[in-house]
Structure formats: C-alpha cells, structure tokens
C-alpha positions in Angstrom: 110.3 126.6 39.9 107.2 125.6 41.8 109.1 122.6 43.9 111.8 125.3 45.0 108.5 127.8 46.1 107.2 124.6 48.0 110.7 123.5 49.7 111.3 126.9 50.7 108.1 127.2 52.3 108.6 124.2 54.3 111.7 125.3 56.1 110.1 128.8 56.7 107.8 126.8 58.9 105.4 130.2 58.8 102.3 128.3 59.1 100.0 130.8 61.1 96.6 131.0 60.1 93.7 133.1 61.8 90.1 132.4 62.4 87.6 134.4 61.2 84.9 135.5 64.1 82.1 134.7 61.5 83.7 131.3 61.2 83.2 130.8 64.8 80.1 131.8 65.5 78.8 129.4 62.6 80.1 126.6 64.2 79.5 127.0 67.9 75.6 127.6 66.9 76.2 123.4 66.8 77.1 123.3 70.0 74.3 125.8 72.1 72.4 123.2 74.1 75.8 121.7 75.2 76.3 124.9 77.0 73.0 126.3 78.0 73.1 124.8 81.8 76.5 126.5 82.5 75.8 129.8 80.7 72.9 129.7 83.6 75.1 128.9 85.9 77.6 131.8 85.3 74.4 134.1 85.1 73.7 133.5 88.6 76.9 133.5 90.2 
C-alpha cells in the first residue's frame, strides 16, 4: 500500500510548498551587512 501512495504522488507532481515569513526573517538576519549600503542607498533616493 505505501509504494502505490508514493507512485501516485509522483505523477501528481503537486510539489508546492510555502515559506513561512518567520523562516525568512531568520535567515536573512545572516545576510544584514550584505545589504546595509544599498538599503542607504534606497533611503536617499
């Protein structure tokens, strides 16, 4: 029963997933200094 659930799944093709908000804003807090100078830029323009 399980292999038919699994090849049945694989010809629906329905693999859409979301990404939680939360999950982003964990990650990009990595990536701040990479972006400071053109977060001042757009402040300015």
């Amino acid at each position: 029963m399980g292999n038919a659930n699994l090849t049945s799944d694989k010809r629906a093709k329905n693999d859409e997933f979301y990404t939680r908000t939360s999950d982003i804003e964990n990650e990009l807090r990595h990536y701040v200094g990479h972006f400071e100078s053109n977060l001042r830029k757009g402040a300015q323009a």
